[in-house]
C-alpha positions in Angstrom: -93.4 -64.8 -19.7 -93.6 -67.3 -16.5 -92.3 -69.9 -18.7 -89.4 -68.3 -19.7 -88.8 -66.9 -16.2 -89.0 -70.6 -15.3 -86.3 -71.3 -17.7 -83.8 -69.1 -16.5 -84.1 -70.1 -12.6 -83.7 -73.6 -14.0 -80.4 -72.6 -15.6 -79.4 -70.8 -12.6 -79.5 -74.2 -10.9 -77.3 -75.5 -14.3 -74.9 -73.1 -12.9 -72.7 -75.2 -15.8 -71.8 -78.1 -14.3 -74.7 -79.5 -16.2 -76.2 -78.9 -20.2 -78.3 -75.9 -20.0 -80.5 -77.8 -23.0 -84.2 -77.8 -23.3 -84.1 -81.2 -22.5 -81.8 -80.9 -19.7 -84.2 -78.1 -18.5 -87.1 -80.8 -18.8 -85.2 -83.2 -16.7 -84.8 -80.9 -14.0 -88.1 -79.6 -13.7 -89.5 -83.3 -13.2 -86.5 -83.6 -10.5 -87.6 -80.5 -8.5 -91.1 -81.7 -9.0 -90.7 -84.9 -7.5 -88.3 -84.0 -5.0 -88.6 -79.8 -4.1 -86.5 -76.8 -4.7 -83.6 -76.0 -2.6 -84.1 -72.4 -1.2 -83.0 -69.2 -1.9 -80.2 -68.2 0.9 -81.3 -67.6 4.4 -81.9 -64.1 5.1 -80.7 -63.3 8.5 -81.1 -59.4 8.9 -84.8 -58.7 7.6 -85.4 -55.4 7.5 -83.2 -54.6 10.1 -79.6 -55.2 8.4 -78.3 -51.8 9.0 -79.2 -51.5 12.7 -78.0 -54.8 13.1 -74.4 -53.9 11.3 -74.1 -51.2 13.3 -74.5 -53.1 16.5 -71.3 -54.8 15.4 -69.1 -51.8 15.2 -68.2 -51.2 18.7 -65.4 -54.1 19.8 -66.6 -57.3 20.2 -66.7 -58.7 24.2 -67.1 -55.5 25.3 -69.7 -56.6 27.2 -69.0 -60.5 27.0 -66.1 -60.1 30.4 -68.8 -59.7 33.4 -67.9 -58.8 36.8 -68.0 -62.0 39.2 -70.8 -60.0 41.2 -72.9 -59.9 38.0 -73.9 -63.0 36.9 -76.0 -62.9 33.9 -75.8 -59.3 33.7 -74.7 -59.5 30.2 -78.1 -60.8 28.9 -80.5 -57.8 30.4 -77.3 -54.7 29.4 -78.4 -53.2 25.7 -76.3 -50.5 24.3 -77.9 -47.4 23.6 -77.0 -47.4 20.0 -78.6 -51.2 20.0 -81.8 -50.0 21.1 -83.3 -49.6 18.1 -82.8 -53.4 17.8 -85.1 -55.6 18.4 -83.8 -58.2 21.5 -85.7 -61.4 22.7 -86.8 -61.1 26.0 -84.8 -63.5 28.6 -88.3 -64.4 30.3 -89.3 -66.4 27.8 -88.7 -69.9 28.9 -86.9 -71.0 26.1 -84.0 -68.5 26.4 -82.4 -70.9 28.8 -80.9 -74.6 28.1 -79.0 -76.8 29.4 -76.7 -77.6 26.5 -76.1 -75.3 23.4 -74.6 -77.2 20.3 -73.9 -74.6 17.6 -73.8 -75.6 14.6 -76.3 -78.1 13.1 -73.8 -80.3 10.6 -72.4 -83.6 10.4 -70.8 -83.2 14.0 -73.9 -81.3 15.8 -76.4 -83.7 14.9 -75.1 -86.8 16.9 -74.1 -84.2 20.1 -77.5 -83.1 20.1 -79.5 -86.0 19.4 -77.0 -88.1 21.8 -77.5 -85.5 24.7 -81.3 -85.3 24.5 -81.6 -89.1 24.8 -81.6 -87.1 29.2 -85.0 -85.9 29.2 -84.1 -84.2 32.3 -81.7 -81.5 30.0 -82.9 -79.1 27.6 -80.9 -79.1 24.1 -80.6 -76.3 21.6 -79.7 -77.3 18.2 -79.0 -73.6 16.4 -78.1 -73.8 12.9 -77.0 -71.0 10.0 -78.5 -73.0 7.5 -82.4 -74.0 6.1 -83.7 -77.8 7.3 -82.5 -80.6 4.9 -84.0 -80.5 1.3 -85.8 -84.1 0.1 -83.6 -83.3 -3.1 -80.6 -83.7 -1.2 -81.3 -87.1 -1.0 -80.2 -87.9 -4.7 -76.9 -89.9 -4.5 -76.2 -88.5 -8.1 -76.8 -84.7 -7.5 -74.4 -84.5 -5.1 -72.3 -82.1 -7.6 -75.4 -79.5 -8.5 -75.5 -78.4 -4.2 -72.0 -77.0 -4.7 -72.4 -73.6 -4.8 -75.8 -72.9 -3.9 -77.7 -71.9 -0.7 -76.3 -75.0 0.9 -73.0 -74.0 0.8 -71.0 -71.2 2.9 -69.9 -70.2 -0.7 -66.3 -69.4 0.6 -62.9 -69.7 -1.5 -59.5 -70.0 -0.5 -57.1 -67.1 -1.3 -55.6 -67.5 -4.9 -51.9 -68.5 -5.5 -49.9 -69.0 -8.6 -48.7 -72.7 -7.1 -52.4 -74.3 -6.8 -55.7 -74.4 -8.3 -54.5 -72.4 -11.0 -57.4 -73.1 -13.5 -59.2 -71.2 -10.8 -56.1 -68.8 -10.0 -58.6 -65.3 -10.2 -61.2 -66.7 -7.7 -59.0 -69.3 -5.3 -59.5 -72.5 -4.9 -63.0 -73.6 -4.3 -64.2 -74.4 -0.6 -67.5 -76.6 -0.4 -68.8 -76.6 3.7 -72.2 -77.5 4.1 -74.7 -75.0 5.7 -77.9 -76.8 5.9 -79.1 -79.1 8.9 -77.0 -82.0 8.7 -74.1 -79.7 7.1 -71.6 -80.9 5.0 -72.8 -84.6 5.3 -76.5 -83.2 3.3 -73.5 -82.3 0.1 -70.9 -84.2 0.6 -70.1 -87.7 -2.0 -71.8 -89.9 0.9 -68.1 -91.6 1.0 -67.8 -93.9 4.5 -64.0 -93.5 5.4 -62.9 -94.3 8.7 -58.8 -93.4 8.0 -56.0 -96.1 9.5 -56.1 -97.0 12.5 -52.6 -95.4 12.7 -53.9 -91.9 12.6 -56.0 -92.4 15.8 -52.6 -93.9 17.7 -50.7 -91.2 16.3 -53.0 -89.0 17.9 -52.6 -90.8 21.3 -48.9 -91.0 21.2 -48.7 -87.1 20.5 -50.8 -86.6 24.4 -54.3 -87.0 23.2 -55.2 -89.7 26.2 -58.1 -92.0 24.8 -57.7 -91.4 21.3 -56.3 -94.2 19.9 -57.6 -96.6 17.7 -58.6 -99.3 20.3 -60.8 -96.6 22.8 -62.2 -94.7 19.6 -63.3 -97.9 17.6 -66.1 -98.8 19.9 -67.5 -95.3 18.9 -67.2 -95.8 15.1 -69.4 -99.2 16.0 -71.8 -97.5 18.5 -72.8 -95.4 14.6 -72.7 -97.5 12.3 -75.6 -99.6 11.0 -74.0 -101.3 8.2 -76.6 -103.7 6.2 -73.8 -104.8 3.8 -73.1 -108.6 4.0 -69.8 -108.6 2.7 -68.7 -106.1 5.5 -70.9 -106.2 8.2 -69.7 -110.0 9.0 -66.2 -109.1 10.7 -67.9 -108.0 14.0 -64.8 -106.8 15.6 -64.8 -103.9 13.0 -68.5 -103.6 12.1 -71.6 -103.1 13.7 -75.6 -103.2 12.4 -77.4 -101.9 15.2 -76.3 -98.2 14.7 -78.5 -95.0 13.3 -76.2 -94.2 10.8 -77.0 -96.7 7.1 -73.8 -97.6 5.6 -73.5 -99.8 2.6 -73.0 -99.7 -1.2 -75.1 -98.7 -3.9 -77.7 -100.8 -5.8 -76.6 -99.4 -8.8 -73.3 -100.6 -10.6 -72.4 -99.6 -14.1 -70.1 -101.5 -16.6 -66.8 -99.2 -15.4 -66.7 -100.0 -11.9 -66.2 -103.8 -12.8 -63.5 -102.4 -15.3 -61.5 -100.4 -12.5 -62.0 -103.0 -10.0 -60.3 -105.7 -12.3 -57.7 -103.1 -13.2 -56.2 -102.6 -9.9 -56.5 -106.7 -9.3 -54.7 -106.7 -12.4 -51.6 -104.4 -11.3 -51.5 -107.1 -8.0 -53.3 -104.7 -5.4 -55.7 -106.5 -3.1 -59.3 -105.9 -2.6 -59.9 -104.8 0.6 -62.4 -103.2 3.5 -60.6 -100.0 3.9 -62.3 -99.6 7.3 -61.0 -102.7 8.6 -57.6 -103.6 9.6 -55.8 -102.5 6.4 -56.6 -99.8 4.0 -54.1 -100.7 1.3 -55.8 -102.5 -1.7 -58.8 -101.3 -3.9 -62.9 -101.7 -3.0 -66.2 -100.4 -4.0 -66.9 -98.0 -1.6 -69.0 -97.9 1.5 -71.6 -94.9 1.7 -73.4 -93.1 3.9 -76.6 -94.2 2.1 -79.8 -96.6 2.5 -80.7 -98.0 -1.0 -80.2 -95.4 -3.0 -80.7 -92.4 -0.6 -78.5 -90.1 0.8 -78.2 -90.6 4.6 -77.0 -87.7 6.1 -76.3 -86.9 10.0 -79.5 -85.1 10.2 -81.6 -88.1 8.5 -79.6 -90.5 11.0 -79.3 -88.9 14.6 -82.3 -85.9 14.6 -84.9 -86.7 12.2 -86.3 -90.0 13.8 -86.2 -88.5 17.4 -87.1 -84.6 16.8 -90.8 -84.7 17.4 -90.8 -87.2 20.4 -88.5 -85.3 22.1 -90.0 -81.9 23.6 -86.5 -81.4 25.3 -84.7 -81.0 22.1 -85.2 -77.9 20.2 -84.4 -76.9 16.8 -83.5 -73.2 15.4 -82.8 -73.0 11.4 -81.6 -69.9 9.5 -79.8 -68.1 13.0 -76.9 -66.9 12.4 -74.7 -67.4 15.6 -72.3 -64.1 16.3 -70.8 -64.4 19.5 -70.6 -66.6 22.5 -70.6 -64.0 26.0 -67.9 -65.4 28.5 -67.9 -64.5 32.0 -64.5 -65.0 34.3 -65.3 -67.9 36.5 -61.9 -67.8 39.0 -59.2 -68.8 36.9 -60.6 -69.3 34.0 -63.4 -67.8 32.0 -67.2 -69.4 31.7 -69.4 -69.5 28.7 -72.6 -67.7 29.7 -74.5 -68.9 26.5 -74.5 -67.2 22.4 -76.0 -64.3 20.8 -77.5 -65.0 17.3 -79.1 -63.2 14.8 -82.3 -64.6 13.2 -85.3 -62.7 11.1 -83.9 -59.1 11.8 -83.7 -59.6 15.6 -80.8 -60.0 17.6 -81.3 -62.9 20.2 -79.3 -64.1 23.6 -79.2 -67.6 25.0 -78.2 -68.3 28.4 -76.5 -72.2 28.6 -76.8 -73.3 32.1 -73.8 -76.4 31.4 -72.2 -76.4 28.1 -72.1 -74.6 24.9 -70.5 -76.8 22.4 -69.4 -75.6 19.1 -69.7 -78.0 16.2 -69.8 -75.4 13.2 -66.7 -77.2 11.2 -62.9 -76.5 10.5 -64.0 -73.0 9.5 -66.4 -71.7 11.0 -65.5 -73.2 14.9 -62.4 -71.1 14.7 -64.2 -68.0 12.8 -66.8 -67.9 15.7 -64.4 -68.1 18.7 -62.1 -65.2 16.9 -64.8 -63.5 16.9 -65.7 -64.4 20.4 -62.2 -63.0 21.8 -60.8 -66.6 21.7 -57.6 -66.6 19.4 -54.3 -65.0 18.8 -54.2 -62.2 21.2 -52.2 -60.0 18.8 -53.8 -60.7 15.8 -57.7 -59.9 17.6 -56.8 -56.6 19.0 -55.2 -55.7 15.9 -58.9 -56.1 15.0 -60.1 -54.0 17.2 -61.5 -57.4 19.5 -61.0 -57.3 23.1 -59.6 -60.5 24.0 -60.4 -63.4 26.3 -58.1 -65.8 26.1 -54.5 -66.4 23.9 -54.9 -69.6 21.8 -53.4 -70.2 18.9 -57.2 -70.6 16.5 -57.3 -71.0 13.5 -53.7 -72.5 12.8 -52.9 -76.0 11.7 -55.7 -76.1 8.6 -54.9 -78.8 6.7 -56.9 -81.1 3.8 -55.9 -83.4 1.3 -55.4 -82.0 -1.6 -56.6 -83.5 -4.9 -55.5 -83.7 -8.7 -58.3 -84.3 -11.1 -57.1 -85.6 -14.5 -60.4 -86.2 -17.1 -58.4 -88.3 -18.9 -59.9 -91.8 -19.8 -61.9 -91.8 -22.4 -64.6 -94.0 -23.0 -66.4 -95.7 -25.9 -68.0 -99.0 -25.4 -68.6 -98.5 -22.2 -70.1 -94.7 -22.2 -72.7 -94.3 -20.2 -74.2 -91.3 -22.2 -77.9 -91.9 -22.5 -81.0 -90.4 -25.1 -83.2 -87.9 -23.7 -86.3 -90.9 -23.1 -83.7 -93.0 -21.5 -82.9 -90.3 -19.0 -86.6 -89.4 -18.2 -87.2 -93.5 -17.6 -84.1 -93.3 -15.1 -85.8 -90.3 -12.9 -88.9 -92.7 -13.4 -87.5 -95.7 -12.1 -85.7 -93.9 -9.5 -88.8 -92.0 -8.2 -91.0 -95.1 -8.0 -88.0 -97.8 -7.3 -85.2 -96.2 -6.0 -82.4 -97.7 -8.3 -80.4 -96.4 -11.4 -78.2 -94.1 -12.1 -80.0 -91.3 -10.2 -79.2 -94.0 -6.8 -75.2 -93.9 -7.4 -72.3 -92.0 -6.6 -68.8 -92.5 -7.6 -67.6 -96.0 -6.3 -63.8 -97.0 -6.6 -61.5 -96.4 -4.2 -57.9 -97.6 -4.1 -55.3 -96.6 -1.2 -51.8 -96.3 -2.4 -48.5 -96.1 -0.3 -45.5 -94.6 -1.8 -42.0 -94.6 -0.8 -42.2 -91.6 1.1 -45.1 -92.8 3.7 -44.2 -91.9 7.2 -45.5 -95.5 8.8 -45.1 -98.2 7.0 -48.3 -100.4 5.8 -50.2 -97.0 5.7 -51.1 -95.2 2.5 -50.3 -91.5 1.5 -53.1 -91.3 -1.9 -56.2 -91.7 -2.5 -57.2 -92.6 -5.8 -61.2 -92.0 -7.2 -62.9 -92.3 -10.5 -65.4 -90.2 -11.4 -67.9 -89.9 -14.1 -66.8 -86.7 -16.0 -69.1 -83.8 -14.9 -72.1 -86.1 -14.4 -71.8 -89.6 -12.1 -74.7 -90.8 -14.1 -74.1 -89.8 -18.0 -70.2 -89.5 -18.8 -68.0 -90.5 -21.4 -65.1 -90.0 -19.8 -63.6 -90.8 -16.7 -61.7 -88.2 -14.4 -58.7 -89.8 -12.3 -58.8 -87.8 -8.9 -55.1 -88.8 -6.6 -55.6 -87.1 -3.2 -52.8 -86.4 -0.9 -53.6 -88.1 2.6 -51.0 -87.2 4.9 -50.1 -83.4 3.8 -47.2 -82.0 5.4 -47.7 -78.2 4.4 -50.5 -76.4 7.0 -52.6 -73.3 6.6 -54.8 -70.8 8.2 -58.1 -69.8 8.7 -58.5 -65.7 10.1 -60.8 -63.3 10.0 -61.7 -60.7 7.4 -60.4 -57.6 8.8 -62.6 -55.9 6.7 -65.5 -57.0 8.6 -64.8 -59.7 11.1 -68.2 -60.9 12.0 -70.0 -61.0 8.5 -67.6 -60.6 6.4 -66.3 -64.5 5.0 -63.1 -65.6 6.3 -59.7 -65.8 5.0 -58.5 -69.2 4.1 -55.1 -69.5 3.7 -54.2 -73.5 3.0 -50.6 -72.9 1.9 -51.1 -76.1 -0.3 -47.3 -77.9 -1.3 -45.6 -75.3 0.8 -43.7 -78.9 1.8 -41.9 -80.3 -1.4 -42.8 -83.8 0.4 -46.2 -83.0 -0.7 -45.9 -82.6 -4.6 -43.5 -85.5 -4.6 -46.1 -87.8 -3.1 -48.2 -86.6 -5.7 -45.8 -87.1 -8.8 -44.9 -90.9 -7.6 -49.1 -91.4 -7.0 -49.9 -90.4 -10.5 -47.0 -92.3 -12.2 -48.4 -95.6 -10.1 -52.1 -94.7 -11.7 -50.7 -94.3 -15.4 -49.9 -97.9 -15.0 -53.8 -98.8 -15.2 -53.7 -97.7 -19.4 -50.9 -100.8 -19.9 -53.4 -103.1 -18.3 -55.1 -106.1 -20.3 -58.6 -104.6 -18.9 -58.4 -101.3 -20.0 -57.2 -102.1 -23.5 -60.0 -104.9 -23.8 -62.7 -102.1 -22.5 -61.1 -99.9 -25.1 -60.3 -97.2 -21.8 -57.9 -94.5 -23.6 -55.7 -92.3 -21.9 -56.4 -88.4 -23.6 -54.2 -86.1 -22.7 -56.3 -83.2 -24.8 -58.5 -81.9 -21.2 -55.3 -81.1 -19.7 -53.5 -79.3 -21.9 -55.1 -76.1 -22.8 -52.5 -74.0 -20.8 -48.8 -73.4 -20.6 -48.2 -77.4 -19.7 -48.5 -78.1 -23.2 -45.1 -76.4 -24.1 -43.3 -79.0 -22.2 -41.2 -81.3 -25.1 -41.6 -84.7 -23.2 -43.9 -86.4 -20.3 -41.3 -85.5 -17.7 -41.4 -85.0 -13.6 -41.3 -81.5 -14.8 -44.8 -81.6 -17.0 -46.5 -83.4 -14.7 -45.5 -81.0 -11.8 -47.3 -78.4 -14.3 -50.2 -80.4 -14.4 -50.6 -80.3 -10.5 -50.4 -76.9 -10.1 -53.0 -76.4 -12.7 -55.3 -79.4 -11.7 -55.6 -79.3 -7.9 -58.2 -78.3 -5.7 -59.5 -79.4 -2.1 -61.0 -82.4 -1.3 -63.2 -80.1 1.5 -62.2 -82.4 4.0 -60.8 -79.4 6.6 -59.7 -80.2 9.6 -57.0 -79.3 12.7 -58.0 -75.2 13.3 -58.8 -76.4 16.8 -56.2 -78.6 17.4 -56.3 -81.3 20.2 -53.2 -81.1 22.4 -51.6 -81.5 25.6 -50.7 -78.6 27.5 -46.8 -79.3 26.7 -48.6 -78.6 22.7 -48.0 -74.8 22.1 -50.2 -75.4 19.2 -53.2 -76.9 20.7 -56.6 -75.5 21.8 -58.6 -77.8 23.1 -57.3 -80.8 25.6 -58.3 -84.0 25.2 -61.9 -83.8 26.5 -62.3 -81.1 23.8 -62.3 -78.3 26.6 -61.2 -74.9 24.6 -58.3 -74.5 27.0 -59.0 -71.8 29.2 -62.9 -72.2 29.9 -64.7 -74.1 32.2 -67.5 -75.0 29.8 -67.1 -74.4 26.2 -66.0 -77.2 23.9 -65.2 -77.4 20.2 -66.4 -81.1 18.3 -66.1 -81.2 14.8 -63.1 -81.6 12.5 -61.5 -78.7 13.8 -59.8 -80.8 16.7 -58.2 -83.0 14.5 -54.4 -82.9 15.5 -53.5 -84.7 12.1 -56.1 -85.5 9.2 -57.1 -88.9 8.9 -56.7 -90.8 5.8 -59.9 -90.4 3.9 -63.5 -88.3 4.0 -64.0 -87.3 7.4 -67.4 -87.4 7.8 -66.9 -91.2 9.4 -64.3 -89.5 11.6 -66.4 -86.4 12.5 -69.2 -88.8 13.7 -66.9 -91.0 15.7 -65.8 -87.7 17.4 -69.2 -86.3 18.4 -70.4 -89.2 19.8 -67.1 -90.0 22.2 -67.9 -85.6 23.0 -71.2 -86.7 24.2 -70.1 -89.8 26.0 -67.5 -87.0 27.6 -69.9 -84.8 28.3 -72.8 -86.9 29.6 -69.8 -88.0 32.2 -68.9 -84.6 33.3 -72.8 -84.0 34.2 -74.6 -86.9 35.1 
C-alpha cells in the first residue's frame, strides 16, 4: 500500500509535463532523494481560517487612516468581532524594524541583504512562500516547479485571440512564491535589455535611469566567471554576489543553431554589452551547473552573521496600515497572517514592497492605494488615487515544436539517464547541469529605435531540456505595444487570486512583429547546417486545430498559428509605473516613492515604465540595488 501511495505523489509531481513510466517514477525518486521534496503549499490560516476570513469582511483601512494625535494607535485597536483572533503582542521586541521589505523574491533579496550590510537598522524580510528547495537548484528541472507550491498558481483571463490551446483556463502565469521568488523557477536566463530601454526611461522623466547611471548597478551584481565575457570591463564585472556564466554542459544542437544563425549572416554577440543584435549562448544565473538564485546570492551567505536581519517564511502579508502624516499619508508598518494568527509590524523608516508585477499592485489595492473608483466600488476605503495596477505588460511568446531531430536526438535509455543523475550528483555536469542555451535578437522593420531588436528567438528541448527529439522554436515579442491590467477579485479581494487582464495583440503592431519574426526564423530549415544535421521542419504539432483548414502557408495561417500557440514569457512588469508627476499614469517617482506617502516604496518589476528587452530578472536586480543605494541615502 505505501508503495503505491508513493507512486501516485510521484505522478502528482509528473503533473504531465514528464512520462509518468515506472522508470520515469524511478528517476524521480533518486532525484528527490538526493536533492529533497518541494513542500506541500503553505498553510496560512491553521485552524483559525474562518475567524480569520471573517476579520476581512468589514472594509479594508478602516482602521489603517489614524488620527494625527494617535500615533500607533492602529497596532493596540482590535475589533470586537476579531477578538477571537489570535494577535501578536506589540511588546515583543521584534514587532518593530527599521526597514520592512515585503516580499522575499528576486527584488527583496538584494533590498534586504543590501540594507542589513547597517548593523545599526533592523531588517524584516517577510515572505508568502516556504525557504528555497536544494531541488531547485537543478538547471534542467526548471519546467517541473511550474505549477506547484512554488508558484502563485494564477492564470490570466481567457480570450478567443491568445493562448487559445489553453482558451478554458487562460493563459498560464508562472510568479515565484518561494524565498528568492521567481528567480528559484525561472530558466536562469541573464538578460540585461538595450541599453536604449534604460534612456528611454530617462528621456520619459525618470531622472537617473538611464543606461550610463544604472550600469554601474548591473556591475556592482554581477560576478561573472566567464572568460569570454567578463574581459570587456566596461560592461562586466567579477567581484559581484550574483554567479553568471554558461553552462558546463553543451549538447550537439546548440553548435547546430549557433552555426545556423552564423550561416544566415547574423553576428555572434554579448547581448549584455553594447549591442544585442546577433546570436550567443546564453549567460545564466548559475555557478557550474547550479541554479543561482537571488536568495542563494544576496541572503543565504550573510543570514546567520547577521542578527539584524530577520527572516519570516510562509506569512502571508494582507495589508500595509497608513497613517496621514500632513500632506501626505505615512506607512505605519503591515499586517500579515501566519500559522492561524493575525500579526502587526510597526516599521519605524520604510516599508518597501518588492512582491512582483502582481502582487505589488494586489497588495496596495488592497491597502486603499489604487483607483479611487474602482476600490470603493469594492467596498475599500481609500487612501490615495493612483492609477495601480495599469500598464501590465510582458512579451508575449509563440512556441512552435517544430524541428525535428534524428541524428542528433538527445533521447537517452533508462541506464543512461540514471548515470546522468549520477554524474550530476557527484560531479555536477550533464544534462541534469543545462538549461536551454541559444539566444538570437532579431530587429524587424517595424522596431521603434533603430539598432534595437523587437524578438527574441529560443530553442528548447521539447518538453524535457535534457531528453528531446525535437526542438520547439519560441519568438517572443520584446517591445509590446498592447497593455493590460492587474485588479482585484471582487469576489474576495484579499484572498481571493487576482484578475489578470494582459489584453495581449490588442495593438495590430504586435502580431505583425510577430508574423515578420517567424518568417525570418523559417529561414534557418534552407540553411546548409540544418539540412547536413538532418533538422526537419514538422508542421504535424501545430496543426491539430482549425489552422489546418487553411489551403496554403499564408500571413493568414500563420496568424492562426499565433493565436493558438502563444503564451507569456512571465516576465510582468509596469503595474507600478515609474513617472514624473506630469505622467497621469505613474505611481511611483523616480526614487520609487508610491506617490502620495512619505515612506512606502515599490521595487520590483512593477516600476518598469516600458519592459526591457529580455528576462527581467537581470533588470529586477539592477533595480533593487540602485532602491537600496536610494534608500541608504535618504537615512544615513
Amino acid at each position: 500500500m505505501t508503495s503505491v501511495n508513493i507512486t501516485e505523489d510521484l505522478c502528482k509531481i509528473c503533473d504531465g509535463r514528464i512520462e509518468c513510466a515506472p522508470t520515469a517514477i524511478l528517476l524521480i525518486s533518486l532525484v528527490h532523494t538526493l536533492y529533497g521534496h518541494i513542500a506541500p503549499e503553505p498553510d496560512y490560516f491553521g485552524k483559525n481560517k474562518e475567524a480569520l476570513l471573517r476579520s476581512q469582511d468589514s472594509p479594508a483601512n478602516e482602521d489603517y487612516i489614524i488620527p494625527k494625535y494617535r500615533p500607533y494607535g492602529y497596532f493596540d485597536k482590535v475589533k470586537e468581532e476579531q477578538k477571537n483572533i489570535k494577535i501578536e503582542d506589540n511588546d515583543n521586541q521584534l514587532a518593530e524594524y527599521d526597514f520592512i521589505v515585503v516580499g522575499g523574491g528576486t527584488a527583496g533579496c538584494v533590498i534586504a541583504s543590501r540594507l542589513s550590510e547597517n548593523r545599526k537598522w533592523k531588517v524584516l524580510l517577510i515572505e508568502a512562500g516556504p525557504e528555497e528547495p536544494k531541488i531547485a537548484s537543478i538547471p534542467s528541472l526548471t519546467s517541473e516547479f511550474r505549477g506547484s507550491a512554488l508558484d502563485w498558481q494564477y492564470s490570466m483571463r481567457p480570450k478567443k485571440g491568445f493562448c487559445q490551446n489553453r482558451l478554458d483556463k487562460g493563459c498560464e502565469v508562472v510568479q515565484g512564491r518561494v524565498l528568492g521568488g521567481t528567480s528559484t523557477i525561472n530558466d536562469m536566463a541573464y538578460m540585461r535589455g538595450s541599453p536604449a530601454d534604460y534612456d528611454e526611461w530617462a528621456i520619459n522623466g525618470n531622472q537617473g535611469w538611464s543606461f550610463s547611471e544604472v550600469l554601474p548597478y548591473f556591475k556592482y551584481s554581477e560576478g561573472n566567471y566567464d572568460r569570454d565575457i567578463y574581459k570587456n570591463k566596461f560592461f562586466h564585472s567579477t567581484q559581484g554576489p550574483l554567479d553568471i556564466g554558461r553552462y558546463p554542459y553543451v549538447d550537439d544542437n546548440v553548435d547546430v543553431l549557433l552555426s545556423a544563425f552564423n550561416e544566415l549572416g547574423y553576428n555572434y554577440t554579448d547581448i549584455n554589452g553594447r549591442n544585442q543584435l546577433g546570436f550567443m549562448r546564453i549567460q545564466t544565473m548559475s555557478y557550474f551547473g547550479e541554479r543561482v538564485s537571488a536568495f542563494t546570492a544576496f541572503i543565504e551567505p550573510v543570514r546567520k552573521l547577521r542578527s539584524n536581519l530577520v527572516i519570516i517564511t510562509e506569512a502571508l502579508v494582507t495589508k500595509i496600515a497608513f497613517q496621514e502624516h500632513r500632506q501626505a499619508i505615512k506607512a505605519l508598518g503591515i499586517e500579515y497572517i501566519q500559522n492561524g494568527t493575525k500579526v502587526r509590524i510597526r516599521a519605524k523608516k520604510e516599508v518597501i514592497v518588492t512582491a512582483g508585477a502582481i502582487n505589488s499592485p494586489k497588495l496596495l489595492m488592497q491597502s486603499g492605494i489604487g483607483s479611487k473608483e474602482y476600490l470603493e466600488y469594492l467596498n475599500i476605503k481609500s487612501v490615495y488615487d493612483l492609477p495601480v495596477g495599469a500598464n501590465f505588460q510582458d512579451h508575449l511568446s509563440v512556441c512552435l515544436p517544430v524541428i525535428k531531430l534524428k541524428k542528433t536526438s538527445t533521447l537517452q535509455k533508462f541506464p543512461d539517464k540514471l548515470k546522468d543523475i549520477t554524474t550530476y550528483y557527484s560531479k555536477g555536469i550533464g544534462p541534469l547541469s543545462a538549461n536551454f542555451q541559444v539566444v538570437a535578437y532579431i530587429e524587424t522593420n517595424l522596431s521603434d529605435i533603430l539598432g534595437t531588436p523587437d524578438i527574441e528567438v529560443r530553442f528548447k528541448g521539447h518538453n524535457s531540456n535534457m531528453y528531446y527529439d525535437k526542438i520547439d522554436i519560441c519568438l517572443s515579442l520584446l517591445t509590446p505595444k498592447s497593455r493590460g491590467q492587474v485588479v482585484l477579485n471582487a469576489s474576495d479581494p484579499v484572498f481571493g487570486k487576482p484578475l489578470i487582464y494582459p489584453n495581449f495583440l490588442k495593438d495590430p503592431t504586435d502580431e505583425k512583429k510577430l508574423l515578420e519574426g517567424i518568417q525570418e526564423i523559417t529561414k534557418l530549415f534552407d540553411t546548409d547546417v540544418f539540412k547536413s544535421a538532418d533538422f526537419e521542419f514538422d508542421p504535424r504539432p501545430i496543426l491539430n486545430n482549425e489552422c489546418k483548414n487553411h489551403e496554403k502557408v499564408s500571413q493568414e495561417f500563420w496568424s492562426c498559428i499565433i493565436r493558438h500557440f502563444t503564451s507569456p514569457l512571465h516576465n510582468y512588469a509596469g503595474t507600478c509605473k515609474m513617472g514624473s508627476t506630469k505622467d497621469p499614469d505613474s505611481v511611483v517617482d523616480h526614487d520609487l516613492k508610491v506617490y502620495g506617502t512619505t515612506n512606502l516604496r515599490v521595487a520590483d518589476a512593477s516600476i518598469m515604465p516600458k519592459i526591457t528587452r529580455g528576462s527581467t530578472a537581470a533588470p529586477v536586480i539592477m533595480i533593487a540595488e540602485k532602491a537600496s543605494d536610494l534608500i541608504k541615502t535618504t537615512w544615513y
